[in-house]
C-alpha positions in Angstrom: -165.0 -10.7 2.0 -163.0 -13.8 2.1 -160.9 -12.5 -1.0 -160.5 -8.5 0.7 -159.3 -10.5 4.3 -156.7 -12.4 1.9 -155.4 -9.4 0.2 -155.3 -7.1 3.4 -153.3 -10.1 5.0 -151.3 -10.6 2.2 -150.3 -6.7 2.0 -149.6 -6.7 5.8 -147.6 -9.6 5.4 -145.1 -8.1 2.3 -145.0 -5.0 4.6 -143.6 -6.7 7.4 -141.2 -8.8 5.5 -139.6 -5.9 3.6 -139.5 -4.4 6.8 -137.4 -6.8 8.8 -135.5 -7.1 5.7 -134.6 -3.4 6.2 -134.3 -3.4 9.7 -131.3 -6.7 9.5 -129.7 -4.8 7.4 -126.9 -2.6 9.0 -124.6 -1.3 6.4 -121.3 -2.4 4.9 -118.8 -3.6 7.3 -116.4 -1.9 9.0 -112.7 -3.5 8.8 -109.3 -3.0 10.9 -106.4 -4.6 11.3 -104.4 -5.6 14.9 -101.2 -5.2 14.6 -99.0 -7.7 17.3 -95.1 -7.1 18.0 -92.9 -8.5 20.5 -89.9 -10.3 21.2 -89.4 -13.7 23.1 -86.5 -13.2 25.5 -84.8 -15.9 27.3 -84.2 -13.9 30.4 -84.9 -13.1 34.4 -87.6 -10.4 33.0 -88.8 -8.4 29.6 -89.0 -4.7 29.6 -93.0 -3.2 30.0 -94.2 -1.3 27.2 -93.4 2.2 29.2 -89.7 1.5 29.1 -89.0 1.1 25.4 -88.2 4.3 25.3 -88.7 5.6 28.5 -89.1 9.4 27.4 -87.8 11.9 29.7 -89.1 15.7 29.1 -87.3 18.3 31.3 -89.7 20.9 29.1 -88.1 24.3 29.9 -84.9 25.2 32.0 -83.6 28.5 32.6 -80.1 28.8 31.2 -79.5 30.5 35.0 -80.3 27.5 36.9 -77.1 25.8 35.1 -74.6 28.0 36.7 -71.6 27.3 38.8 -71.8 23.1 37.6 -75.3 23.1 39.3 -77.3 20.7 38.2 -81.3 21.1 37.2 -84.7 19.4 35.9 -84.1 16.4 37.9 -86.5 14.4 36.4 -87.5 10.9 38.0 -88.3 7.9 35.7 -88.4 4.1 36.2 -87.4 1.1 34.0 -90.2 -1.1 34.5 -89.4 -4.8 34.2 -92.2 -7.5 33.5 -93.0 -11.2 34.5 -89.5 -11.1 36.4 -88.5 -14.9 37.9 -86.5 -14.9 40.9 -85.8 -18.8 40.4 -83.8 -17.1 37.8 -82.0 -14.3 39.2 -82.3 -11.9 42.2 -80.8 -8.9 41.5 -80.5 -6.6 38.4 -77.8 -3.9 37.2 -78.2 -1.3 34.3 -75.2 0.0 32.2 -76.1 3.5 30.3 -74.3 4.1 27.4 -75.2 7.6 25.3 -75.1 7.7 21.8 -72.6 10.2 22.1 -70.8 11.7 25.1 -70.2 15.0 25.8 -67.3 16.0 24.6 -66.4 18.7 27.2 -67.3 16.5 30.2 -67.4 13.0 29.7 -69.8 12.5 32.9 -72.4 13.9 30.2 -74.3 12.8 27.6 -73.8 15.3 24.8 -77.0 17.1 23.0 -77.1 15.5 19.7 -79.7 17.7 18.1 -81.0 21.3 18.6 -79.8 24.6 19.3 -78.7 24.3 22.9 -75.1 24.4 23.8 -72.7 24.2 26.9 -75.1 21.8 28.8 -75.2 17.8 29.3 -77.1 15.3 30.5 -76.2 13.4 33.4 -77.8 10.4 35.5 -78.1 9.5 39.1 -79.1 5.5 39.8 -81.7 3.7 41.7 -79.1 3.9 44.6 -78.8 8.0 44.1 -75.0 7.3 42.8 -74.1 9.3 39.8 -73.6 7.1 36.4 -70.9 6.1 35.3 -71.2 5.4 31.4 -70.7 1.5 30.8 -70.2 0.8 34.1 -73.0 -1.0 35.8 -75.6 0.7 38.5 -76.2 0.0 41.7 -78.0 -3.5 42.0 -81.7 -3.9 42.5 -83.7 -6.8 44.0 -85.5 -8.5 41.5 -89.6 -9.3 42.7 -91.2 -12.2 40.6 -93.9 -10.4 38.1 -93.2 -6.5 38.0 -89.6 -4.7 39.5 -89.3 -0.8 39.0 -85.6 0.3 38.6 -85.4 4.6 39.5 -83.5 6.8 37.6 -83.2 10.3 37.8 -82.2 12.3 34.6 -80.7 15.8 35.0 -79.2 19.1 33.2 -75.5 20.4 34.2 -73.6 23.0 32.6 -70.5 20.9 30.8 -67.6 23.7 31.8 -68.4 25.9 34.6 -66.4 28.7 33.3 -68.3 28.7 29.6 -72.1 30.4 29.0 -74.8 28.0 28.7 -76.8 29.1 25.2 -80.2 28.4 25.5 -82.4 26.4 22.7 -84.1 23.0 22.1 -82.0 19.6 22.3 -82.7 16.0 22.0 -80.6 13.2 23.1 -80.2 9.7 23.4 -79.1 7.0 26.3 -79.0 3.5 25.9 -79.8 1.2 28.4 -79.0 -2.7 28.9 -80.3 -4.6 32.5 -77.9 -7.5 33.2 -79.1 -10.0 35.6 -77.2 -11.8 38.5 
């Protein structure tokens, strides 16, 4: 009887043991990587992760709404600036540049890709004062920790007197904040 009681107990206790062996296992391990970027920037603020590139969609324009020099999409975006110091400085300025300006109306930034023709892109400030490429905008006051500086990107046709031809276009404006 003594013997049966040792064996059962025995059995039971293998049972258990290959049991909780099974149960700690959970399967082969799962591996990633983080990848970390940045820049150290000895200046009033750093640009947030939503301004480089701020990415302005005007999705679709009718080619009619660009009549007469009329201007259209008027989209609204921000520059967001992070961990801004005003023991630093107190205001900010942004110069535009395009990669290329139109070449029909230099007010415009030219389409540098797609189909699209006889249209530019233009820009109104954070002080609603039309851009004027390399010059520097209308200042902002700075706010210590986060300052938003509005833009508003728009369509116009680059010579009133020629047809706007619709199709897709990409372009490209530069920006650089200055700090006073």
């Amino acid at each position: 009887m003594k013997l049966n009681k040792f064996i059962v107990g025995t059995v039971f206790a293998s049972a258990f043991a290959s049991f909780a062996a099974m149960a700690a296992y959970t399967g082969t391990p799962t591996n990633g990587t983080i990848e970390i970027s940045g820049e150290l920037v000895n200046s009033a603020c750093g640009l947030s992760e939503e301004s480089s590139p701020v990415k302005v969609n005007f999705y679709q324009i009718p080619v009619s709404n660009l009549k007469n020099g009329e201007r259209a999409g008027n989209v609204k975006k921000n520059i967001e600036l992070q961990g801004c110091d005003t023991t630093v400085a107190q205001t900010a300025t942004v110069t535009y540049t395009p990669s290329t300006v139109n070449p029909s109306d230099a007010s415009l930034a030219a389409f540098t890709s797609g189909t699209a023709s006889g249209a530019g892109i233009g820009l109104r400030d954070n002080g609603n004062k039309d851009v004027v490429w390399g010059q520097a905008s209308t200042a902002v006051n700075l706010t210590n920790g986060k300052t938003t500086i509005p833009f508003v990107a728009y369509l116009k046709s680059d010579n009133p007197s020629n047809a706007v031809t619709p199709g897709s276009f990409d372009s490209t404006i530069n920006f650089q904040v200055d700090y006073q």
